[in-house]
C-alpha positions in Angstrom: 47.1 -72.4 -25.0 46.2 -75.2 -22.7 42.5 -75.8 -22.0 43.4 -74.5 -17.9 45.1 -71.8 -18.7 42.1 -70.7 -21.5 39.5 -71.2 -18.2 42.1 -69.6 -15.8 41.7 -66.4 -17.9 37.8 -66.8 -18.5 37.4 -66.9 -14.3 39.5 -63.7 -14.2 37.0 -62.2 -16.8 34.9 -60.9 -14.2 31.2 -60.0 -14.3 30.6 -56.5 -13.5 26.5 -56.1 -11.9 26.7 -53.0 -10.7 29.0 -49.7 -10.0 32.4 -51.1 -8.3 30.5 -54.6 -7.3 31.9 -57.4 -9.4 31.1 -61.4 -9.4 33.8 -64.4 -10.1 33.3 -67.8 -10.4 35.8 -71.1 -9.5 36.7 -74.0 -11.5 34.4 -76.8 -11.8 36.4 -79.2 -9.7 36.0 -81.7 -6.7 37.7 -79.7 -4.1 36.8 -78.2 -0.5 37.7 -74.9 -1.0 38.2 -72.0 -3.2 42.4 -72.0 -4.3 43.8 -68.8 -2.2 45.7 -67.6 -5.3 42.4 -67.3 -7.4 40.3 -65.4 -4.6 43.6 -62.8 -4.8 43.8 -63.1 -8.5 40.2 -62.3 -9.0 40.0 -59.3 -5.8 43.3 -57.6 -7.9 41.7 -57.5 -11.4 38.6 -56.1 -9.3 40.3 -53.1 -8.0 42.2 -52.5 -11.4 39.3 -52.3 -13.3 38.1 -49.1 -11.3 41.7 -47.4 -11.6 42.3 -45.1 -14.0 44.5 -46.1 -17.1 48.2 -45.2 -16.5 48.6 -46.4 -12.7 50.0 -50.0 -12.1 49.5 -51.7 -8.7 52.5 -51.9 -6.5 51.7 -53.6 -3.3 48.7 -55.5 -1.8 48.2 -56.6 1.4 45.6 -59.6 1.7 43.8 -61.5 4.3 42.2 -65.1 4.0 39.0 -64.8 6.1 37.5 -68.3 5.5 37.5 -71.3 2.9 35.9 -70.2 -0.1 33.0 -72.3 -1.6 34.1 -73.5 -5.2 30.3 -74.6 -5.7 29.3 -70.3 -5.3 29.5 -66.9 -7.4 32.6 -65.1 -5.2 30.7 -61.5 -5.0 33.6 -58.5 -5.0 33.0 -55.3 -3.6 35.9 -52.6 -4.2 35.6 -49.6 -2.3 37.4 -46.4 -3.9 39.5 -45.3 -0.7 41.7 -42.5 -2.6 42.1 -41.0 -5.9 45.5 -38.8 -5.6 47.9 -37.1 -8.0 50.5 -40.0 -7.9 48.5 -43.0 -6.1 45.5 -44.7 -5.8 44.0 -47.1 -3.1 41.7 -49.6 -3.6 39.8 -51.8 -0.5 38.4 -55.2 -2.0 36.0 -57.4 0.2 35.0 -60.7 -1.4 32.0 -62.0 -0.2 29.6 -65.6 -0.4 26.9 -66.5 1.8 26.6 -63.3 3.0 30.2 -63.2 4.8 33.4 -62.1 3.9 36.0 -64.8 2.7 38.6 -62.3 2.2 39.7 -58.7 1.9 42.7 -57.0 0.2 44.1 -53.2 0.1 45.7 -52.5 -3.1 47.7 -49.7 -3.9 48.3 -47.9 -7.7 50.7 -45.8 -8.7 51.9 -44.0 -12.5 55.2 -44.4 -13.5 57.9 -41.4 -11.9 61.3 -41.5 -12.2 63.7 -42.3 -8.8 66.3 -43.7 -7.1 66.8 -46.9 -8.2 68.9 -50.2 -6.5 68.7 -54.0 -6.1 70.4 -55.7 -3.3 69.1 -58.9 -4.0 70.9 -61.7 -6.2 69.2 -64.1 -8.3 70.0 -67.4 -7.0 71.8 -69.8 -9.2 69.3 -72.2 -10.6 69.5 -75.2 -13.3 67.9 -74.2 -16.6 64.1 -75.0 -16.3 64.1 -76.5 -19.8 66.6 -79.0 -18.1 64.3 -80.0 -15.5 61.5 -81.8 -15.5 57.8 -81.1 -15.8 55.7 -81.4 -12.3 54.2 -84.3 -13.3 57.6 -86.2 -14.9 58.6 -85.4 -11.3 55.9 -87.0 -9.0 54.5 -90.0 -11.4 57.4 -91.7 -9.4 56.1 -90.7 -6.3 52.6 -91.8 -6.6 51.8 -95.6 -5.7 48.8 -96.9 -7.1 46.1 -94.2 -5.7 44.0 -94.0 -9.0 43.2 -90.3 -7.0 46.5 -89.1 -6.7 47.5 -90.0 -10.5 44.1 -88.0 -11.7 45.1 -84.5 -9.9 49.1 -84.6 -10.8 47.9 -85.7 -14.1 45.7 -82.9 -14.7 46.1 -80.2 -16.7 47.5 -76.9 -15.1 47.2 -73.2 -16.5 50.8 -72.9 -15.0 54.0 -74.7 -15.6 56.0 -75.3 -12.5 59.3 -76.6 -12.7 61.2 -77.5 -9.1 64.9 -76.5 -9.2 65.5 -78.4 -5.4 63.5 -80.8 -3.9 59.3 -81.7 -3.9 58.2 -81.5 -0.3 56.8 -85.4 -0.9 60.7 -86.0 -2.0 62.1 -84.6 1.5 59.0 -86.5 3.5 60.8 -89.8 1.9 64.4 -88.7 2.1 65.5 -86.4 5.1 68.6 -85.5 3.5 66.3 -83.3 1.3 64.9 -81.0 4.1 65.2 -77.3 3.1 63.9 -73.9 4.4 65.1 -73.1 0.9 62.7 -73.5 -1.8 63.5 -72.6 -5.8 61.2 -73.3 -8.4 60.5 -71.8 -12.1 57.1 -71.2 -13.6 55.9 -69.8 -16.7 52.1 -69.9 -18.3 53.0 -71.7 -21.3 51.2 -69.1 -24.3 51.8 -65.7 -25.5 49.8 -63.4 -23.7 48.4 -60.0 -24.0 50.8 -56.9 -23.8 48.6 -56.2 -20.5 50.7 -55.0 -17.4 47.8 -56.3 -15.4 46.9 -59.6 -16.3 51.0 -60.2 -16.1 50.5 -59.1 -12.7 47.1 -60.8 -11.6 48.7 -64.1 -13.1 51.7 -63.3 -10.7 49.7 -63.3 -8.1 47.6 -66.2 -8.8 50.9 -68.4 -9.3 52.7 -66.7 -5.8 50.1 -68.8 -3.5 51.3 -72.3 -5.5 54.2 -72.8 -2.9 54.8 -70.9 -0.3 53.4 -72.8 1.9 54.7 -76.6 0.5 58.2 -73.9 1.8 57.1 -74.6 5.3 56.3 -77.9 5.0 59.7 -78.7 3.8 61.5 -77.0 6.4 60.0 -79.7 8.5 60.2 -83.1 5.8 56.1 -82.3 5.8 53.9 -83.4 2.6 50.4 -82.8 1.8 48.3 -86.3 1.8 51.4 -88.0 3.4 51.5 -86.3 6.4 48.8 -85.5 9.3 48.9 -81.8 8.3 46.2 -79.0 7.7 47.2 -75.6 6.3 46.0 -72.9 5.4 47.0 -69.1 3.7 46.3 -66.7 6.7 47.4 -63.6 4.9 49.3 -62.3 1.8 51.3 -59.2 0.7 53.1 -58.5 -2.5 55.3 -56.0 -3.8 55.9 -55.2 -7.8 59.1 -53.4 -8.3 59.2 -53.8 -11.9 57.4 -55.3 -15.2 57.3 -58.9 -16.0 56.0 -61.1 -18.2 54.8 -64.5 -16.8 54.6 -66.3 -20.4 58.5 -66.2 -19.9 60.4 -68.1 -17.3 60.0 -66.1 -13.9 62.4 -67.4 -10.8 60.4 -68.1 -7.2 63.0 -67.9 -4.9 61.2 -69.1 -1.8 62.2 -69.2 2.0 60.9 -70.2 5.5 62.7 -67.6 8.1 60.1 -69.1 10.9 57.0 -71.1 12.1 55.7 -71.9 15.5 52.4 -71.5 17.3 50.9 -73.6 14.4 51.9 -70.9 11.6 54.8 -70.5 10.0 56.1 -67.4 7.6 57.2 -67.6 4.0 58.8 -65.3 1.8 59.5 -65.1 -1.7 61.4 -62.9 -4.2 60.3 -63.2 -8.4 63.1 -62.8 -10.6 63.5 -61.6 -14.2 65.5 -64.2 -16.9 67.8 -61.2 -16.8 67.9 -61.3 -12.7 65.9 -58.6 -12.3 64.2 -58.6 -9.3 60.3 -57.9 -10.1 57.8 -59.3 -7.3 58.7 -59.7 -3.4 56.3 -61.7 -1.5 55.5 -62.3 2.1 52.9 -65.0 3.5 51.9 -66.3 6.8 50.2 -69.6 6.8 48.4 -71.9 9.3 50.3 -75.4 9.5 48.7 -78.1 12.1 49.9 -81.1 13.1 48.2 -84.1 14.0 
């Protein structure tokens, strides 16, 4: 286990301090604001942790209030909204200087027996052991900013290999525009047999690219371009169990974007093609 992924599951440790009231911390890096897939990571293992055992989350529905502070405790309220036979909801504000940063509904549900089918096809996708690493695939982008080399050079808790094109590729190369975005990832260890933490890290890895799927719509590419974005809100269905320490398909696309927003959706699939995870997301996209 890499030394992000061994801190990735620390800061998803939570602190509990009191009844339902919970407190996370972020990574000890130089950046603005707290990663939106951490904040949702975090508020989900919140609400599971006052659930009773036997009832897996099926949907949430998520909205990013404002930039969190990396530098601050993120404080997480959950308030119990329904304890029934079959499902449970959960209400999770998360909270620094006194103000909410974000806020997520989260629904649980034990396991029943139903009608079961799947309309949607796996795309095909090269092998990700035949494609390269994040950082193989950028170190040729990079130029001689000592700044960009340290953050692709980093170590990350999750490994994310492109099956079409980087957004800084299509910013270079119009031909390479795409609404269509593909990409594997996997956390490289054996994890616990937890159906929760497979989930949480799902959700913490769903907010890595949805939004580079707008940018490359439009031939757009963070540092490159005169672009500010942001992750406005989040939703995310779980059909059926996966494991993210095995290869899990993000088939991305960008049906829209206008009024300096655009929408991004995304559909995780099984090695096998089953289809375990849909995702929605509207982001804020400026220009200039």
């Amino acid at each position: 286990m890499n030394a992000a992924l061994k801190e990735l599951l620390d800061l998803l440790d939570l602190e509990q301090i009191e009844l339902d009231i919970f407190r996370g911390r972020s990574p000890e890096e130089r950046i603005q604001r707290v990663f939106g897939g951490q904040v949702a990571a975090q508020a989900l293992v919140a609400a599971g942790r006052t659930v009773p055992a036997g009832r897996q989350v099926h949907s949430l529905h998520a909205y990013f209030i404002r930039p969190g502070d990396p530098a601050v405790p993120i404080v997480y309220n959950v308030e119990r909204v329904r304890d029934g036979r079959s499902f449970t909801t959960r209400r999770v504000v998360a909270i620094q200087h006194g103000k909410a940063i974000f806020t997520m509904s989260a629904s649980f549900h034990i396991h029943e027996e139903g009608l079961h089918h799947q309309a949607a096809i796996m795309p095909a996708a090269a092998e990700p052991a035949t494609l390269p690493t994040f950082q193989e695939r950028m170190r040729p982008l990079l130029g001689e900013d000592p700044e960009w080399a340290d953050w692709v050079n980093r170590p990350r808790p999750v490994d994310v290999r492109y099956v079409d094109s980087l957004t800084w590729e299509a910013q270079r190369d119009p031909r390479l525009i795409s609404a269509e975005h593909n990409v594997w990832f996997r956390y490289d260890a054996e994890l616990p047999d937890d159906p929760l933490l497979h989930v949480v890290l799902a959700a913490y890895a769903s907010d890595y690219t949805l939004v580079d799927t707008v940018l490359l719509a439009h031939g757009l590419a963070w540092g490159v371009s005169d672009i500010t974005g942001a992750s406005l809100d989040h939703a995310m269905w779980f059909h059926a169990p996966l494991r993210v320490d095995d290869w899990v398909l993000y088939a991305q696309e960008s049906p829209w974007s206008g009024n300096a927003r655009g929408l991004a959706r995304g559909q995780m699939f099984t090695p096998a093609g089953d289809l375990a995870v849909s995702v929605v997301q509207e982001c804020m996209i400026r220009v200039g």
